[in-house]
N, C-alpha and C positions, 0 to 999 in steps of 0.2 A: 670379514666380508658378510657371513650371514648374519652376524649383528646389525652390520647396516642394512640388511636390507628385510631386517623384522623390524627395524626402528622407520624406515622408509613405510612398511604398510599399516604402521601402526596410529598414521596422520591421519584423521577425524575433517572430513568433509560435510558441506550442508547436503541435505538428500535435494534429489533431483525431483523423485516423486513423493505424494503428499497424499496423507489420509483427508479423507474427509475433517474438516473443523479444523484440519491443525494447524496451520499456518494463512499468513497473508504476508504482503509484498509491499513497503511503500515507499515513493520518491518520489521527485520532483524533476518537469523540467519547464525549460523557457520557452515560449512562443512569440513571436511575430503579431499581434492585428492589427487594424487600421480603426481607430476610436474615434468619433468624429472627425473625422478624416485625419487623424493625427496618427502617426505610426507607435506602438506600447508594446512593450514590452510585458505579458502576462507569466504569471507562474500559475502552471497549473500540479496540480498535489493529483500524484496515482496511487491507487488502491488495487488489486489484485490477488484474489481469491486462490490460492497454488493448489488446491483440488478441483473446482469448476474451472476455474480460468475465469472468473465473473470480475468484473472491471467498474473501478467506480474513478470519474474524473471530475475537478473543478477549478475553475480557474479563479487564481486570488492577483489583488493589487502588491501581495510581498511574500518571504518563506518566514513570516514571525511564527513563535511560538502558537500566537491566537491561533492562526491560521491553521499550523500543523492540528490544534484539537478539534478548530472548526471540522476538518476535512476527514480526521476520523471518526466524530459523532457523526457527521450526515452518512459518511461511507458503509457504518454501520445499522445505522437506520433502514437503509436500502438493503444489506443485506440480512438485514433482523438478526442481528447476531453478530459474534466476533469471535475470533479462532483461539486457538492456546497463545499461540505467538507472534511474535510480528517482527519481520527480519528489513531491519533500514540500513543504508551506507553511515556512516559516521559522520553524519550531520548535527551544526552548530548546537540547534535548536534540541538536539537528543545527547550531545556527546558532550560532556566537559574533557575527559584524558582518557587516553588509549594508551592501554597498558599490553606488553607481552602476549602472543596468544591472543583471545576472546574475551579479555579481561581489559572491561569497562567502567569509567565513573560516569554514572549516565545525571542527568540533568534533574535536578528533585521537584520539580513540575513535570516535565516527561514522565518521570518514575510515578509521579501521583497518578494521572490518567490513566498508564500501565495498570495500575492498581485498580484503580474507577473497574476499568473493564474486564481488569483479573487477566491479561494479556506480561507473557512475558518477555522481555525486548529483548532479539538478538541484532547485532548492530556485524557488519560485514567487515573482512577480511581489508583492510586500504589495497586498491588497487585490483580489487577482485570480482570483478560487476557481475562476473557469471554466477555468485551467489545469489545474488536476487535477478537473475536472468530474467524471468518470466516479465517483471514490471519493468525493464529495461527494453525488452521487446515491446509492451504495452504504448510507450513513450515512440517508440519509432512510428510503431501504426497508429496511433492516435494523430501524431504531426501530419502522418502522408493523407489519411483519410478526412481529419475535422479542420487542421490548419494549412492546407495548401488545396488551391491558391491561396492566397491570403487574405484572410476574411475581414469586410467587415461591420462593425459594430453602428447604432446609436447611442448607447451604453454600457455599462458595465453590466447591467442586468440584462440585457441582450446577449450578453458573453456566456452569461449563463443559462440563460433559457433553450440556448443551442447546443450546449453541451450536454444539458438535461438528455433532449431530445438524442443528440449521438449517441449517447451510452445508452439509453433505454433500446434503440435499434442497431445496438451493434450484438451480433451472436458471439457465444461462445461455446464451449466443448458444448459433448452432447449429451455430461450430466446434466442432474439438476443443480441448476445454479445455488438456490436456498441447503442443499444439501451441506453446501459447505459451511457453513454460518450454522453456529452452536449457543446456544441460549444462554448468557452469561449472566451470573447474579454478581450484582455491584450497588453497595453501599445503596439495601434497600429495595432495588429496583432490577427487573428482569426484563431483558432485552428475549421475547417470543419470536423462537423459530419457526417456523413451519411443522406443526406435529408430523408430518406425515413425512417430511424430509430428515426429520428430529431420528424419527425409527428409523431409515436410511443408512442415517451416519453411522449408526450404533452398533 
């Protein structure tokens, strides 16, 4: 019996809280608009900062690959910076096989960009969304605040230009938001954090 129950506490959980730089949150979900009066179906791609709480949204016409990098260049551009890791569900466009355990064959274009940004990808638990809680939460209150009622559009570029706007005015904790976001060097080029959030983190 105390075997098992040193084997019981010896089960390795994602943490709940998060230093400064070290992680982010990404998923997707679907929405609802009305596009020239036509009702569409949008995917919008969530970012989520797990020490600020700093949230980055946009909405695409699909969940392709393009997409997934479009959505983490721009997300990091906003927040000058990108963290150690980055914790996704076991999506198509990142996961080829889910092996035992945390042991994954991740996609060798996913695995390139990883690299790009020097970020390294933990992929969740199936069936365990309380892993990337935080971005899962992000996904409820994005729908109830930016897509209900149901909005709508004269284009796609109005889809965005509203979104812009929501995230720019939605708060978050009562760090600093840039704190979290860690100046990452990748093949040449250095994404600049905020010096003075820079000392912060450190």
């Amino acid at each position: 019996m105390e075997q098992g129950t040193r084997h019981l506490d010896s089960v390795g959980y994602v943490p709940l809280s998060f230093a400064p730089g070290e992680a982010y949150q990404f998923d997707w979900s679907h929405e609802v608009v009305l596009l020239s009066g036509t009702t569409v179906m949008v995917k919008a791609a969530h970012v989520r900062l797990c020490h600020s709480r700093m949230l980055f949204v946009r909405a695409y016409p699909r969940e392709t690959q393009e997409m997934v990098f479009d959505a983490h260049d721009r997300a990091f551009a906003l927040f000058k910076g990108t963290c150690t890791r980055g914790i996704y569900d076991n999506m198509k466009t990142a996961v080829e096989t889910i092996f035992v355990g945390k042991g994954r064959l991740y996609n060798r274009r996913f695995l390139q960009m990883c690299s790009h940004y020097l970020v390294d990808p933990v992929a969740c638990t199936p069936a365990s969304g309380w892993e990337k809680g935080q971005v899962e939460n992000q996904v409820g209150l994005v729908r109830e605040r930016f897509f209900t009622p149901r909005l709508r559009f004269k284009s796609r570029d109005d889809v965005q230009t509203t979104r812009a706007r929501a995230v720019s005015a939605t708060p978050t904790s009562s760090d600093d938001p840039s704190a979290t976001s860690r100046a990452r060097r990748s093949k040449g080029s250095l994404l600049e954090a905020d010096r003075g959030s820079q000392s912060k983190a450190d």
